[in-house]
C-alpha positions as a LaTeX table, in Angstrom:
\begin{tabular}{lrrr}
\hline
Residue & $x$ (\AA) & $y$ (\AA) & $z$ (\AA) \\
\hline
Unk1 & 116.12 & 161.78 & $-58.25$ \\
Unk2 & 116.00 & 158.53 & $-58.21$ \\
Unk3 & 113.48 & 157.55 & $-61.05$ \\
Unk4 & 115.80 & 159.85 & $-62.94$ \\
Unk5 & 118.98 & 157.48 & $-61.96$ \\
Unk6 & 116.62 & 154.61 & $-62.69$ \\
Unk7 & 115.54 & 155.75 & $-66.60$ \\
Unk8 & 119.57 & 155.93 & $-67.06$ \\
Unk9 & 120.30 & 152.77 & $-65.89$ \\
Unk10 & 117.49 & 151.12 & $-67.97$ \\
Unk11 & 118.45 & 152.90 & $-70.87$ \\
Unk12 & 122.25 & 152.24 & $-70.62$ \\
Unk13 & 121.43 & 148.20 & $-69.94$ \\
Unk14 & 118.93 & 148.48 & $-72.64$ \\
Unk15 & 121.57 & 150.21 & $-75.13$ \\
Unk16 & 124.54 & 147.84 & $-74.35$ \\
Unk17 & 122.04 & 144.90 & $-74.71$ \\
Unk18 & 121.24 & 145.68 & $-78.27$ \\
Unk19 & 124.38 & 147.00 & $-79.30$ \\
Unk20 & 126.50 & 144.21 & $-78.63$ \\
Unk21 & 126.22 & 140.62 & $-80.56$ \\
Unk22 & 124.21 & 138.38 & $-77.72$ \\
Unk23 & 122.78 & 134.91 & $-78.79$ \\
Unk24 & 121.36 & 131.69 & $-77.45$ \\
Unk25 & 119.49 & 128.91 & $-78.16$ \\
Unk26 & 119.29 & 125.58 & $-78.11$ \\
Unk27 & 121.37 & 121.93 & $-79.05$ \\
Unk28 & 121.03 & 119.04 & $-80.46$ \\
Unk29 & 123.03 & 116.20 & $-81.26$ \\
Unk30 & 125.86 & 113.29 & $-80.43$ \\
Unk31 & 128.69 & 112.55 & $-77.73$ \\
Unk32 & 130.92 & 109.79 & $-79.43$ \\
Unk33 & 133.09 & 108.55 & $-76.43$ \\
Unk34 & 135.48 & 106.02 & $-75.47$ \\
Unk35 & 136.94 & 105.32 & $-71.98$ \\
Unk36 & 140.88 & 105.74 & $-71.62$ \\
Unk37 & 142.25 & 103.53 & $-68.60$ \\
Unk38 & 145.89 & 102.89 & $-68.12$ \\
Unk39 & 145.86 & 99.45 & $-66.36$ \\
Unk40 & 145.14 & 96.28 & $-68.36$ \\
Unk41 & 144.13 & 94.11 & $-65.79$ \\
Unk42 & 141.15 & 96.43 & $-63.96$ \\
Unk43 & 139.96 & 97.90 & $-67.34$ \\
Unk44 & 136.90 & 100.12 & $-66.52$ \\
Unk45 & 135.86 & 100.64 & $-70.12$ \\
Unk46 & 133.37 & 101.32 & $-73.02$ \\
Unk47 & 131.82 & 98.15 & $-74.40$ \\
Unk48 & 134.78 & 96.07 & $-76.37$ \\
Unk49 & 136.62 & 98.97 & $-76.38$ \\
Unk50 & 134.84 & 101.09 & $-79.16$ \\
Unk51 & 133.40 & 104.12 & $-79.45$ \\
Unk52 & 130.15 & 104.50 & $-78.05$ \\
Unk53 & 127.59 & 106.80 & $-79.10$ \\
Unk54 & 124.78 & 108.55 & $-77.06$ \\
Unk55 & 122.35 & 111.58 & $-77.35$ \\
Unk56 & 123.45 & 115.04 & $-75.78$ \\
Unk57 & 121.06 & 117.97 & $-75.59$ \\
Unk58 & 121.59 & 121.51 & $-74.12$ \\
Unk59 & 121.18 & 125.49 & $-74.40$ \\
Unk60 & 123.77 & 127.67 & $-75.21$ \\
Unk61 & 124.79 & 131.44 & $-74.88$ \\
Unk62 & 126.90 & 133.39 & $-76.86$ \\
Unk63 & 128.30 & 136.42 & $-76.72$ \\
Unk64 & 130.20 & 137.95 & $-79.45$ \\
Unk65 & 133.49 & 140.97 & $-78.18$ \\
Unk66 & 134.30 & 142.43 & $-81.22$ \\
Unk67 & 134.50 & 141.17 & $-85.23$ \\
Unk68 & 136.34 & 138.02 & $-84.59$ \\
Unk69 & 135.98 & 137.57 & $-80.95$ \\
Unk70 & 133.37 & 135.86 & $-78.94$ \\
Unk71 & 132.55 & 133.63 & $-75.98$ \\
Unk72 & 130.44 & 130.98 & $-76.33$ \\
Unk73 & 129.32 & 128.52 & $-73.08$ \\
Unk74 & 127.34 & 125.16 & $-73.23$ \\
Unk75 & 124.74 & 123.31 & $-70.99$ \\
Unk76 & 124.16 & 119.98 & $-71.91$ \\
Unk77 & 122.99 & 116.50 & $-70.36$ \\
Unk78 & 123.85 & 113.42 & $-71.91$ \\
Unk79 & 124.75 & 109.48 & $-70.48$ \\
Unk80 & 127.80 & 107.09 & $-70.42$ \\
Unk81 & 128.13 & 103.87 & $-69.98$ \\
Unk82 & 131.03 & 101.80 & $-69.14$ \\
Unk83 & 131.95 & 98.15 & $-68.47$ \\
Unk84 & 134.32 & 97.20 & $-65.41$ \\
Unk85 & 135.41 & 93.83 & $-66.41$ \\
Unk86 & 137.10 & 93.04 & $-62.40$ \\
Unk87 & 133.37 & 92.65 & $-61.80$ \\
Unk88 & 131.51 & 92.06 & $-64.68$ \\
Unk89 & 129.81 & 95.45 & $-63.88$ \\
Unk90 & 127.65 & 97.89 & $-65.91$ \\
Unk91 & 127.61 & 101.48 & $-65.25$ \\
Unk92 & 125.29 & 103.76 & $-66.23$ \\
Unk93 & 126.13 & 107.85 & $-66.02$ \\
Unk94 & 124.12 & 110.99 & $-66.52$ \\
Unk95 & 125.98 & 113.67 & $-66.78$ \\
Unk96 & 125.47 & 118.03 & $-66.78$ \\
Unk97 & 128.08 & 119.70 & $-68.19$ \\
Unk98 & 128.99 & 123.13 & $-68.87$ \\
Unk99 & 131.14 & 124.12 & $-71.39$ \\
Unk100 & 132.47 & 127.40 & $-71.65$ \\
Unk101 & 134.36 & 128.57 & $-74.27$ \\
Unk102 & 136.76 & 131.40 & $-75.98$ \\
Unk103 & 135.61 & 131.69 & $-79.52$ \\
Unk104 & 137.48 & 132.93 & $-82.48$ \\
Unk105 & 135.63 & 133.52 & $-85.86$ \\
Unk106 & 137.51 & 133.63 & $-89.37$ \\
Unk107 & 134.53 & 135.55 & $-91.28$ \\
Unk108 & 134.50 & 139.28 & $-91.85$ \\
Unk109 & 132.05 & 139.50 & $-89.28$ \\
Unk110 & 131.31 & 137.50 & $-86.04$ \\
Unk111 & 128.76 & 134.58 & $-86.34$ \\
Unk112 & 128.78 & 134.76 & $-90.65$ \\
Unk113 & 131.28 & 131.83 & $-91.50$ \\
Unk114 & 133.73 & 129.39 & $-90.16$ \\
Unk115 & 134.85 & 129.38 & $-85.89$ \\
Unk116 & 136.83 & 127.84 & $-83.65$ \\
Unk117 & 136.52 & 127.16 & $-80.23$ \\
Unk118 & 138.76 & 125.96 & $-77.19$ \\
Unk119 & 138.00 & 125.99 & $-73.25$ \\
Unk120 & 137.05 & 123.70 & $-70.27$ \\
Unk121 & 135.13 & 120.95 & $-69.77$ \\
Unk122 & 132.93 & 120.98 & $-66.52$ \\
Unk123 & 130.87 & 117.49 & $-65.62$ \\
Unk124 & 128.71 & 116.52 & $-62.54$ \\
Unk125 & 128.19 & 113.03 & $-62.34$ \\
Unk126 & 123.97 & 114.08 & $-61.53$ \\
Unk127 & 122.96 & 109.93 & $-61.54$ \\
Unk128 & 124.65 & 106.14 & $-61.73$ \\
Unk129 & 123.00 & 103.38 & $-62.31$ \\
Unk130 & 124.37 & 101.59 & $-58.68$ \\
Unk131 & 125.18 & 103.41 & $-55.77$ \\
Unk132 & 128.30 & 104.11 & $-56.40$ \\
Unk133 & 129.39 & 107.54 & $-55.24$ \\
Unk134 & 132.64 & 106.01 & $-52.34$ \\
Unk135 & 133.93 & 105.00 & $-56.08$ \\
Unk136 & 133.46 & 107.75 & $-58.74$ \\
Unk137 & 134.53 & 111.40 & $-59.00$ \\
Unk138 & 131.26 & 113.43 & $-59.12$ \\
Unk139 & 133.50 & 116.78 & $-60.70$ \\
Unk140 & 135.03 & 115.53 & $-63.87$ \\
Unk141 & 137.34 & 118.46 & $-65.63$ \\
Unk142 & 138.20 & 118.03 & $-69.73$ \\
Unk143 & 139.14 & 120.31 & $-72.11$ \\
Unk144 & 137.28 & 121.01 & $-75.61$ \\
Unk145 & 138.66 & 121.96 & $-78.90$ \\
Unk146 & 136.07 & 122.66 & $-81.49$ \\
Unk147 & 135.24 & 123.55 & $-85.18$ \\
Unk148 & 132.26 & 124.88 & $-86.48$ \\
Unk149 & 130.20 & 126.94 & $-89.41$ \\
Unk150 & 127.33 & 129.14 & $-89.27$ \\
Unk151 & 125.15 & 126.93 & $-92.10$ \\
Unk152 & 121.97 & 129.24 & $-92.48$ \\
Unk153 & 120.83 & 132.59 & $-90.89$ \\
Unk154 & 120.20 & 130.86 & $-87.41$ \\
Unk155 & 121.95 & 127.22 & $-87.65$ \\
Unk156 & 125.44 & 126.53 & $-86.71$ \\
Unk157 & 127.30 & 123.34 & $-87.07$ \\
Unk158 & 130.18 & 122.43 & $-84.72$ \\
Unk159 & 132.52 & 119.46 & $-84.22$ \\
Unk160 & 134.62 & 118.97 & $-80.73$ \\
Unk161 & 136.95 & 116.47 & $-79.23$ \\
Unk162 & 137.29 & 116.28 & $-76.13$ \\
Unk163 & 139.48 & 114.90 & $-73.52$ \\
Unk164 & 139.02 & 114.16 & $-69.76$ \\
Unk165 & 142.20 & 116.31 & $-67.73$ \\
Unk166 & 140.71 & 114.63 & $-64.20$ \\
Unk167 & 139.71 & 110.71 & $-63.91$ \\
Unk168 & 136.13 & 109.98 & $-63.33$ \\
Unk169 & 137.43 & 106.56 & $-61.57$ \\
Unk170 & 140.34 & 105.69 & $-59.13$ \\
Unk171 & 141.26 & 102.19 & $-59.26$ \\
Unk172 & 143.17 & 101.26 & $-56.36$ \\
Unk173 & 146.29 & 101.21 & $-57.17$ \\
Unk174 & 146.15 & 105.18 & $-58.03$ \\
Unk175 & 145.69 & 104.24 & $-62.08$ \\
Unk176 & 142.65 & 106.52 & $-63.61$ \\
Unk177 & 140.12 & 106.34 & $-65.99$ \\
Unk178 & 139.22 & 109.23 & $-68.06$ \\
Unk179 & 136.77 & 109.84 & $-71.18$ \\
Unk180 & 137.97 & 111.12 & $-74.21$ \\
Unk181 & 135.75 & 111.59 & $-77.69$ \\
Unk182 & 133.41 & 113.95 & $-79.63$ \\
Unk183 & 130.35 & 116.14 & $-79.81$ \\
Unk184 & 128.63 & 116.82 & $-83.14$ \\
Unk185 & 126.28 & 119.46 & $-82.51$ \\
Unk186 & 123.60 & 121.53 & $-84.01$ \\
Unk187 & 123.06 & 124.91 & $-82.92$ \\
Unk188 & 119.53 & 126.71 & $-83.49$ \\
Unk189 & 120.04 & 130.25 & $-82.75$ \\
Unk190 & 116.80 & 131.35 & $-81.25$ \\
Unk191 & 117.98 & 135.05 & $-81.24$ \\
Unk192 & 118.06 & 135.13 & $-85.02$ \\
Unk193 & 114.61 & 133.68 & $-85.03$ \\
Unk194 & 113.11 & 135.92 & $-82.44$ \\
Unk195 & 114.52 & 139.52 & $-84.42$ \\
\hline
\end{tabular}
């Protein structure tokens, strides 16, 4: 009785598997950031204030409801820097975040055109350059809103801003610091490679 309960449950997991739109693969590509403080004396900040650009790499997986409807999460590593001018100090950040995300599409069918995307922003500070950690938030919360195309058969392109909800830095006199910026991204869609 049981190898017979077994075969069904294979076979049901194996059916939903294929029948429903599941992808992932892999990421490549830019976080352009800047560093948004609201006190002007103990600026903790990106270097002269402009944007800064570093690499940000990752996996996806996507899963797509119906037609138009999809989810779509991120998890990517990628590095910040930032200058706090009270001290003269560089630091240095490394960074996993996960990115999950409702996904709406605009083609006829899911994953064939032009997408949006909106959803949290989760980061763990994983490494500083100093020891640092009495100082700096190691949960950092944003939120994403994102564009994006599907450009061949199994590469996606997709722009985000983002902005940081929860400060990464408390100054003491309770003023934050938070990121705010963009990820350019390209997706490979190992899925569509592997079929």
């Amino acid at each position: 009785m049981k190898k017979i309960y077994l075969i069904i449950l294979i076979s049901t997991l194996t059916h939903f598997t294929y029948s429903q739109d599941i992808s992932y693969g892999v990421l490549l590509g830019g976080n352009f950031y800047q560093s948004d403080n609201n006190n002007g004396e103990n600026q903790l900040v990106t270097e002269n204030n402009k944007l800064i650009s570093t690499l940000n790499l990752g996996v996806y997986f996507e899963y797509g409801i119906n037609d138009n409807i999809g989810i779509k999460s991120e998890l990517t590593l990628n590095k910040k820097k930032v200058i706090y001018h009270k001290f003269d100090i560089d630091f240095e950040f490394e960074f996993i975040e996960f990115s999950p995300s409702f996904k709406y599409d605009f083609g006829v069918d899911y994953k064939k055109g032009f997408y949006m995307t909106l959803g949290p922003r989760f980061s763990l500070m994983s490494k500083t350059k100093y020891d640092s950690e009495d100082i700096f938030e190691k949960l950092n919360i944003g939120i994403q809103l994102g564009l994006g195309h599907r450009l061949m058969r199994f590469i996606d392109f997709q722009a985000k801003i983002d902005y940081g909800i929860t400060p990464y830095f408390k100054l003491d006199n309770g003023n934050k610091s938070k990121f705010f910026g963009a990820y350019l991204s390209l997706f490979i869609d190992l899925s569509e490679l592997i079929n």
